[in-house]
N, C-alpha and C positions, 0 to 999 in steps of 0.2 A: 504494500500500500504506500500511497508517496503521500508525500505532505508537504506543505508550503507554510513559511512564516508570516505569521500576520505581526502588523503595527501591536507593540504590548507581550510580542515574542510567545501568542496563543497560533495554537496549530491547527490549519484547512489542510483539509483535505483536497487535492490536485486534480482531483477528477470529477466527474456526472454520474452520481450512482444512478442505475437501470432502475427504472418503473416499469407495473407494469400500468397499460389506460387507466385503468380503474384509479388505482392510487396516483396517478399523476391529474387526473379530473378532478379528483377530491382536493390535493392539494393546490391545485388551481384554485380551486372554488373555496375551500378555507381563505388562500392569501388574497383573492378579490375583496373577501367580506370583511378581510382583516385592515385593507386598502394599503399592504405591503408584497414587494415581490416574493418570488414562489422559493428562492434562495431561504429567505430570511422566514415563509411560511414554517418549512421543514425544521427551521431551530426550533418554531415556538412549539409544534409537535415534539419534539427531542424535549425539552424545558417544563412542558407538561407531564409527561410520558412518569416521570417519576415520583411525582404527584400523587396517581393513582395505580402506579403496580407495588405490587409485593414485593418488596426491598428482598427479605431474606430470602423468597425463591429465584430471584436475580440472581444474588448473592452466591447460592445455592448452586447454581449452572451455569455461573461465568468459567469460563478457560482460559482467562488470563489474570494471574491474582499479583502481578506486577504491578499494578496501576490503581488496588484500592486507595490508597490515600488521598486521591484525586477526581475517586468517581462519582457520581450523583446518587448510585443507591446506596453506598456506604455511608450513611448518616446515624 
């Protein structure tokens, strides 16, 4: 996976991850309502997301346990 640095030395991702229609309509139609692009729609999906799942079954089935100190369901 590649990554590019952003201003503030936080890290994007370098690429366009694959939709498929359905989830790319949706998230059109989210960031219309939101009256922000369909970029910045997909964070506030990511930003909510942990809001409402289950942290320890996250937790539970992650495969990468390098990056807890950092992550959104480790609270």
């Amino acid at each position: 996976m590649a990554f590019v640095r952003l201003k503030g030395g936080e890290k994007e991702m370098a690429y366009t991850p694959q939709l498929s229609m359905k989830s790319s309509c949706t998230l059109r139609r989210l960031s219309w309502a939101l009256g922000i692009p369909m970029t910045k729609g997909i964070e506030y999906v990511f930003e909510y997301l942990p809001k409402i799942l289950d942290k320890k079954k996250v937790c539970e089935g992650c495969r990468d346990k390098s990056k807890c100190n950092e992550c959104v369901f480790n609270s």
